[in-house]
N, C-alpha and C positions, 0 to 999 in steps of 0.2 A: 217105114215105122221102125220101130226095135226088131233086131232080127234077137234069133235065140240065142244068140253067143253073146249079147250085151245085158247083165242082172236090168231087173226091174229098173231098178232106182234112178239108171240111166237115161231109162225114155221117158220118163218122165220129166229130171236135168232139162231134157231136150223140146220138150214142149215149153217148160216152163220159160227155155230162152228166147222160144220162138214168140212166145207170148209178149214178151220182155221189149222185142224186137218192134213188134210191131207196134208199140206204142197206147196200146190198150191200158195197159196198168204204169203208173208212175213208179220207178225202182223206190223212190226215197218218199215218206209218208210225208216231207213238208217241201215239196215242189219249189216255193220261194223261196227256202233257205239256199244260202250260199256254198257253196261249201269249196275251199281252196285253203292257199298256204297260212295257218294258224286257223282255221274254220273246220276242226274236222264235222266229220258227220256226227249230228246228234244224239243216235243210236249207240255210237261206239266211244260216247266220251266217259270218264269217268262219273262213277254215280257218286253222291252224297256221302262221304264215312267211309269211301271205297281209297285204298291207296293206289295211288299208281307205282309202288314202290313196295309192294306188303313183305316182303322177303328183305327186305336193304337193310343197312345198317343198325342192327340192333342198339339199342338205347344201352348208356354205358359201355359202349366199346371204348379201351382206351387208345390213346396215341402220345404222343412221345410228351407232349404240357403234363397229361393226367399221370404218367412213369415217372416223371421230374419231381411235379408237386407229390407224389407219394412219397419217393425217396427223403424232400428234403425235410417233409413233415417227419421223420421217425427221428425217433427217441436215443440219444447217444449221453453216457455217464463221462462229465468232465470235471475233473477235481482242480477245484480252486482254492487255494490258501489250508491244504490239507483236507478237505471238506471237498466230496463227490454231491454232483446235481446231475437231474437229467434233466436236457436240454436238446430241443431238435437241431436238426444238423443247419436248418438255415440261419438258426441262432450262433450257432458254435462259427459256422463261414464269418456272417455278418461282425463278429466278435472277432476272428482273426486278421479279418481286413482292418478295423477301425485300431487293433494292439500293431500289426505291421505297420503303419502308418505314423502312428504316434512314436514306435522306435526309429522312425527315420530311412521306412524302408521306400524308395522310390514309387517303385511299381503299386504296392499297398495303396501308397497315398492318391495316385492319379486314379485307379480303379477307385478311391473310396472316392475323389472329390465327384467325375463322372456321374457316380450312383448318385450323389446327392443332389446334382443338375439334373437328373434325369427322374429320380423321383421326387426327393422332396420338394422342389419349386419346376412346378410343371406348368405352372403361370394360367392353370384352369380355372384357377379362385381370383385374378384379376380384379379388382377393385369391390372385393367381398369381404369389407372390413380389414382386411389387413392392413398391417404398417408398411410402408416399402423403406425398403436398407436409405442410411442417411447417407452422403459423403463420406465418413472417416469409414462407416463398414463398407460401401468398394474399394474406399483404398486400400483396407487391413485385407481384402479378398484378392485385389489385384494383386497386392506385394505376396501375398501366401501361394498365385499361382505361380508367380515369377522364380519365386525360392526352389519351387516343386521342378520346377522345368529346368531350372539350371542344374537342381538336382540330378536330373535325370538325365543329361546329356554329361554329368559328370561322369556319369557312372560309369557311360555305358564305352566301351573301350576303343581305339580307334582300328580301325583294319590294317595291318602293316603293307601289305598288296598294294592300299592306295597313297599311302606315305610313301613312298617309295616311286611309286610313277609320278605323283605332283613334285619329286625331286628330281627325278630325270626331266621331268616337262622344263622346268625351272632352269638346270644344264642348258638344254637346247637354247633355249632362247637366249640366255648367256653369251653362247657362241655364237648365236645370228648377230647379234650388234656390234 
């Protein structure tokens, strides 16, 4: 039995396992339940309005979208034609992109046309009454991206590193024939 050097509570543990043991008493109150991998025991599942999470991620934490959209929603004074307005800063971007573009700045233009494939014809409204472009508007679209692109390989400057090895390349072979 318990000797004196073991608290109460322990000889007790010890009958109750022997009890356990012998198969007198069922461990689990519903015998026919299953219990294995996704089955826990039913005692131990979560109750009703209980989380299994109650300490997690507080509501309104932010992360990097919700820091973004904050920023781009605040309020910045830009003066146009002598006359100050304020205007949030995804206005003021949106406004700088679409004037780069129209001055002929390359890069402006490809990031504005991009946006505009990307938002405005997102092809989700698909035969929900709209009009679809006729022939001459992909052509005038085709030709506008053609310009942009020639544009921008104008621009962009060539590497002297590789002029120079496509002339030496150029030499050799000269001299092979």
């Amino acid at each position: 039995m318990a000797s004196e050097e073991e608290p109460k509570g322990a000889a007790k543990a010890d009958t109750e396992i022997q009890a356990d043991a012998s198969g007198d008493e069922s461990p689990r109150p519903d015998a026919a339940y299953e219990v294995g991998y996704g089955k826990p025991p039913k005692h131990t599942r979560f109750k009703p309005g209980e989380s299994g999470n109650a300490r997690g991620r507080p509501k309104g934490a932010k992360n990097v979208k919700t820091y973004l959209l904050n920023a781009l929603n605040e309020k910045v004074v830009v003066r146009e034609g002598g006359r100050s307005r304020k205007i949030t800063k995804l206005e003021a971007f949106v406004t700088a992109v679409i004037n780069g573009s129209i001055k002929g700045n390359s890069k402006f233009a490809v990031l504005l046309m991009n946006t505009l494939i990307r938002y405005v014809d997102t092809g989700t409204n698909e035969g929900a009454g709209e009009e679809e472009l006729s022939n001459e508007d992909l052509e005038v679209l085709r030709a506008q991206e053609e310009r942009l692109l020639r544009r921008l390989v104008a621009n962009q400057t060539p590497d002297p590193t590789a002029a120079d090895e496509s002339e030496a390349a150029e030499e050799t072979r000269e001299e092979e024939s």
